[in-house]
PyMOL commands that place a pseudoatom at each C-alpha (Angstrom):
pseudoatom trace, name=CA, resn=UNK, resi=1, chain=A, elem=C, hetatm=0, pos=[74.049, -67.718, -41.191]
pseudoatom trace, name=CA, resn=UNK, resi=2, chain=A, elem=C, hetatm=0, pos=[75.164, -68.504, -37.723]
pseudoatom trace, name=CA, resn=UNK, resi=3, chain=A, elem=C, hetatm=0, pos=[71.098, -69.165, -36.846]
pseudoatom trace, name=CA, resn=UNK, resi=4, chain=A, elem=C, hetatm=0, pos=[70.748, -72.035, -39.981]
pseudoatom trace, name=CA, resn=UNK, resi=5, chain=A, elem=C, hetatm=0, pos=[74.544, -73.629, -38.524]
pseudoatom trace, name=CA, resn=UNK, resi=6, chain=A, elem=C, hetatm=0, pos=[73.117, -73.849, -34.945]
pseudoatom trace, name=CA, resn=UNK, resi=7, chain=A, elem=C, hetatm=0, pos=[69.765, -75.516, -36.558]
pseudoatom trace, name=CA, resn=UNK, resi=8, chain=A, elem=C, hetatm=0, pos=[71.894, -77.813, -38.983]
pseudoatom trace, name=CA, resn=UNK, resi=9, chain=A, elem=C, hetatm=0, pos=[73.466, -79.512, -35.777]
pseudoatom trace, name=CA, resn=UNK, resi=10, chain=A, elem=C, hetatm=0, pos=[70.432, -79.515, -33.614]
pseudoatom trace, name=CA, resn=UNK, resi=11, chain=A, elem=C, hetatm=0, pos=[70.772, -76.535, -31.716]
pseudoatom trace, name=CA, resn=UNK, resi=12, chain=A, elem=C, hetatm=0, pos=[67.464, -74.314, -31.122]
pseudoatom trace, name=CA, resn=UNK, resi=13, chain=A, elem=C, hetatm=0, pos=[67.308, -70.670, -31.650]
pseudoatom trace, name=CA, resn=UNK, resi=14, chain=A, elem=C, hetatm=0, pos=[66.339, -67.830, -29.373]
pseudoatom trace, name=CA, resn=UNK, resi=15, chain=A, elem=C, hetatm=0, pos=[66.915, -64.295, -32.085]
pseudoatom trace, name=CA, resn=UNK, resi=16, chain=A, elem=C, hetatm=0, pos=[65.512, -60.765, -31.876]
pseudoatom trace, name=CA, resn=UNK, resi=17, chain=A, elem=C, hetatm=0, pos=[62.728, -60.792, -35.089]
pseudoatom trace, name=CA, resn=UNK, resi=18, chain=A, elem=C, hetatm=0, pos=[64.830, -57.996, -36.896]
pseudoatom trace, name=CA, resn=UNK, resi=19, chain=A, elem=C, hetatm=0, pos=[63.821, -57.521, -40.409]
pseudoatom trace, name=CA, resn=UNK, resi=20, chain=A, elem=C, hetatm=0, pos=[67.018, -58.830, -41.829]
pseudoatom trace, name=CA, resn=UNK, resi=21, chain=A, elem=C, hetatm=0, pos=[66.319, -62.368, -41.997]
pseudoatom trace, name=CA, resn=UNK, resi=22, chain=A, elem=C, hetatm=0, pos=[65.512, -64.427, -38.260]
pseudoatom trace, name=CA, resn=UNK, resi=23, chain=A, elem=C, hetatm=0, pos=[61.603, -64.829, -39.406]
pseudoatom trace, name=CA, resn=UNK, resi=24, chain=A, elem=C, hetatm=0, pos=[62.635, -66.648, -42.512]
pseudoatom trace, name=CA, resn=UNK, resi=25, chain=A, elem=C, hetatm=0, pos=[64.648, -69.309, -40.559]
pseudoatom trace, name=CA, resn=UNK, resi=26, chain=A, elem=C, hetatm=0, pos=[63.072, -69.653, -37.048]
pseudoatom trace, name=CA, resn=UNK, resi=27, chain=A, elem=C, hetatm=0, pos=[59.896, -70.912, -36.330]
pseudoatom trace, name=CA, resn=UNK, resi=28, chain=A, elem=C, hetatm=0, pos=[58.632, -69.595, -33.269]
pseudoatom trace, name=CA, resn=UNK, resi=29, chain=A, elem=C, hetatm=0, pos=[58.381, -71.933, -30.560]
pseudoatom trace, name=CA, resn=UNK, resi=30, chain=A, elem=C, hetatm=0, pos=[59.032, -75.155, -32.760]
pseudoatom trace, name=CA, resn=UNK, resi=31, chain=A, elem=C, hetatm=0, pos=[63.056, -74.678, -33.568]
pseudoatom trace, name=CA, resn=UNK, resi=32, chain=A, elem=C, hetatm=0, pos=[63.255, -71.789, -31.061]
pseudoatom trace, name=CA, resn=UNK, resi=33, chain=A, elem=C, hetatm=0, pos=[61.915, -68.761, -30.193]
pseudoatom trace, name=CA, resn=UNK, resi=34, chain=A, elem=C, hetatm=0, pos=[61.747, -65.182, -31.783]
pseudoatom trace, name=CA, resn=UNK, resi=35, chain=A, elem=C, hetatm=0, pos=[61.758, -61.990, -29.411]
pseudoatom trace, name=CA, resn=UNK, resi=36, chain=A, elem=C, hetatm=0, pos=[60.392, -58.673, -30.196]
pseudoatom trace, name=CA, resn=UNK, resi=37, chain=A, elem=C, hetatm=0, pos=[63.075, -56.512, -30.892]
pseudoatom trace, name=CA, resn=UNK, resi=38, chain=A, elem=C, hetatm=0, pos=[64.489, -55.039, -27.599]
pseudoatom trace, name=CA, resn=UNK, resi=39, chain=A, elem=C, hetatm=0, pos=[62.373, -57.206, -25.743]
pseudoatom trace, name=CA, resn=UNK, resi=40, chain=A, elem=C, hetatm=0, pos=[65.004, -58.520, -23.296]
pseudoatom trace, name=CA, resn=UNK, resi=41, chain=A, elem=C, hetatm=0, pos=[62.897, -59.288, -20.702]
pseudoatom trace, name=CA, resn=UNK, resi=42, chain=A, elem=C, hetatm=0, pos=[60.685, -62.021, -22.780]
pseudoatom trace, name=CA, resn=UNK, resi=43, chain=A, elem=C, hetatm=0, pos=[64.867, -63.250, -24.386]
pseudoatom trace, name=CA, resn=UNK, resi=44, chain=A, elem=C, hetatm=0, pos=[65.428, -63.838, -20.618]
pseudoatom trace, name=CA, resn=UNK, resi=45, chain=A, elem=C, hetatm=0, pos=[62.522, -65.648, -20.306]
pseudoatom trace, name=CA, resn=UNK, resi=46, chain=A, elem=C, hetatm=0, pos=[62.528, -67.694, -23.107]
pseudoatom trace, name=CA, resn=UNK, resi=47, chain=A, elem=C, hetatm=0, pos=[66.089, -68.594, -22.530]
pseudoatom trace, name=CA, resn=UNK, resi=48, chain=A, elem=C, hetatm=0, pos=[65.141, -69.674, -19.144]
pseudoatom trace, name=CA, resn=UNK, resi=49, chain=A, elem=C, hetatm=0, pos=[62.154, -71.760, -20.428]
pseudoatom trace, name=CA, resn=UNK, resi=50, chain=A, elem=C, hetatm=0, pos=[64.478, -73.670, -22.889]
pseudoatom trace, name=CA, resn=UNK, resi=51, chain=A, elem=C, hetatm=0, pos=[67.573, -74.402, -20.560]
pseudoatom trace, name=CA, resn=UNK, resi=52, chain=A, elem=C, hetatm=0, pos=[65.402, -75.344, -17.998]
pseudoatom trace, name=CA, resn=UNK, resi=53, chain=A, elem=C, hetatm=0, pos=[63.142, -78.109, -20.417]
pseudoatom trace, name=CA, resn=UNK, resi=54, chain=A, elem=C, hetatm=0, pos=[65.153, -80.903, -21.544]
pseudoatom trace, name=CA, resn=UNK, resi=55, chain=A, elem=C, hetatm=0, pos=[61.986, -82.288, -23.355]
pseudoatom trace, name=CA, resn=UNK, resi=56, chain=A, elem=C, hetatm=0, pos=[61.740, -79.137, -24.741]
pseudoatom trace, name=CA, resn=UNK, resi=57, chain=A, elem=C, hetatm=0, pos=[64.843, -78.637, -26.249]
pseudoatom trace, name=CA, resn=UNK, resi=58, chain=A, elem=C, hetatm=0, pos=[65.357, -82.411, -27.786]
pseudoatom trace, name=CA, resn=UNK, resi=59, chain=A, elem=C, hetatm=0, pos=[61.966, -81.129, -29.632]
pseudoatom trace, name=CA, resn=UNK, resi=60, chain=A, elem=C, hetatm=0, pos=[62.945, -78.320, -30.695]
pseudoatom trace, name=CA, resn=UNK, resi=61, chain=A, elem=C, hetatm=0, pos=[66.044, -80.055, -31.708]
pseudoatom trace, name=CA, resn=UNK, resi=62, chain=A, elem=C, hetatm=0, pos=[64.636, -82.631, -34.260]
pseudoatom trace, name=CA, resn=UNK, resi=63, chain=A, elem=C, hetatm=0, pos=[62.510, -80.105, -35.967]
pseudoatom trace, name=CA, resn=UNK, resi=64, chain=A, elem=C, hetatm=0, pos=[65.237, -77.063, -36.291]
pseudoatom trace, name=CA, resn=UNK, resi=65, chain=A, elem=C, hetatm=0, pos=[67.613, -80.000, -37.606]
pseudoatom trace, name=CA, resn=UNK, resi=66, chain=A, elem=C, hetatm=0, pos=[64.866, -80.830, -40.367]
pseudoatom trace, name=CA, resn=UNK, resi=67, chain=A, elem=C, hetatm=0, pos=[63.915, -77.104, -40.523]
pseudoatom trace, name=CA, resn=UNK, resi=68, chain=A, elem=C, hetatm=0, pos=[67.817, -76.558, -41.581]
pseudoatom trace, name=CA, resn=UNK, resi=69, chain=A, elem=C, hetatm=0, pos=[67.809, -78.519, -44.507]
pseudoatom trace, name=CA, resn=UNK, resi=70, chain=A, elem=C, hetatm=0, pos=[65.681, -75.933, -46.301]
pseudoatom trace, name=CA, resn=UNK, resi=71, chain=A, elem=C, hetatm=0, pos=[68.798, -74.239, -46.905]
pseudoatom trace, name=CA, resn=UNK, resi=72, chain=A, elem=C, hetatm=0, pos=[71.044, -77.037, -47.899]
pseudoatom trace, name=CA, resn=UNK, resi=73, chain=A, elem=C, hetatm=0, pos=[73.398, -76.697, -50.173]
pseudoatom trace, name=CA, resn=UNK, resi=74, chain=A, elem=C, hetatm=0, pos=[71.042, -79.234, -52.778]
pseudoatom trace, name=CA, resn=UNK, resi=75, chain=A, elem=C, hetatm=0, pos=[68.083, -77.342, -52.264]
pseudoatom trace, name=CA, resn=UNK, resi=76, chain=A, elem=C, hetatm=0, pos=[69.336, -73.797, -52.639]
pseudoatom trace, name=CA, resn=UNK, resi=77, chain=A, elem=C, hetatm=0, pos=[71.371, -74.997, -55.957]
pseudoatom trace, name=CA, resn=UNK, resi=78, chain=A, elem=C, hetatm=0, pos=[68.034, -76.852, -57.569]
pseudoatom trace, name=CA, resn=UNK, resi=79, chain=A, elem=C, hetatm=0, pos=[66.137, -73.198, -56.802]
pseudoatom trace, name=CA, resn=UNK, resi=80, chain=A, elem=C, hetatm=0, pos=[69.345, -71.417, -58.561]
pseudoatom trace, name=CA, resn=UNK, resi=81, chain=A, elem=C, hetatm=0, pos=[69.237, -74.550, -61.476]
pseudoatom trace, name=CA, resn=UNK, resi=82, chain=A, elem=C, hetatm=0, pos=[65.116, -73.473, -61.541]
pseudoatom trace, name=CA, resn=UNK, resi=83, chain=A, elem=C, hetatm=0, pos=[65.909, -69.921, -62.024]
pseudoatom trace, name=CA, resn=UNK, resi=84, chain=A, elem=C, hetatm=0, pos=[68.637, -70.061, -64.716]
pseudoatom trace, name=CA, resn=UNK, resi=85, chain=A, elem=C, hetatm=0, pos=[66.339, -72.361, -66.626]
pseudoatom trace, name=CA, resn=UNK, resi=86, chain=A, elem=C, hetatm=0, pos=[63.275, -70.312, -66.646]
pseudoatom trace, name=CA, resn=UNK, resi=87, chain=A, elem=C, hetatm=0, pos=[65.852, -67.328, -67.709]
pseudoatom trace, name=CA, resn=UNK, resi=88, chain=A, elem=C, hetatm=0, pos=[67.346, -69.078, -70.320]
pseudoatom trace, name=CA, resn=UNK, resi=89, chain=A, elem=C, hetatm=0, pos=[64.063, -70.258, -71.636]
pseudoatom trace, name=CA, resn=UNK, resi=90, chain=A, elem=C, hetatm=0, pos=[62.292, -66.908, -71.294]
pseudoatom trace, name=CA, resn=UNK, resi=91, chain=A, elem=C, hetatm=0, pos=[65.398, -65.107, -73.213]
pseudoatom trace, name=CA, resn=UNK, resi=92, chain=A, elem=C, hetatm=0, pos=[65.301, -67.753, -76.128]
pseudoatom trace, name=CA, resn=UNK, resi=93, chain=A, elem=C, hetatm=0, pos=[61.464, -66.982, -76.204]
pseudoatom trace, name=CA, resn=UNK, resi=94, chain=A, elem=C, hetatm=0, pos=[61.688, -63.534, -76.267]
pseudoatom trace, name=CA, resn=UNK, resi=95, chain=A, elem=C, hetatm=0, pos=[64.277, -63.863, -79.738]
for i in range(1, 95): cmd.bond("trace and resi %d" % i, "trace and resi %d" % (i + 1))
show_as sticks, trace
zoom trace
């Protein structure tokens, strides 16, 4: 969660590519970067790179900002709304 609140405001990313989750909000190098887990030679280095490129991180900025609102609050409910539909449809079908 804390990787979609930093995007939602602007803020680009740098996250180990764990399998819980960082691939699914990140995209490397346009909202931030991901990092091989236990890579923290190539974290240093990509932290480096991004403090040290304002033009770089204003870009990254606007996209992980628009990247964010994947997971709004709208959008997740309308998949949920989708879902409950199709279930409720598929149930009265199946009667």
């Amino acid at each position: 969660m804390v990787l979609l609140e930093a995007q939602s405001v602007g803020i680009p990313c740098i996250a180990f590519d764990c399998d819980t989750g960082p691939a699914e909000i990140v995209e490397d190098g346009q909202t931030g970067f991901l990092i091989i887990p236990g890579d923290v030679s190539d974290f240093s280095r990509k932290l480096s790179k991004l403090m040290g490129d304002q033009s770089l991180r204003r870009k990254m900025s606007a996209v992980a900002i628009k990247n964010a609102e994947r997971f709004s609050d709208a959008v997740i409910g309308e998949k949920w709304q989708m879902l409950f539909s199709e279930l409720h449809r598929d149930l009265n079908s199946a009667r």
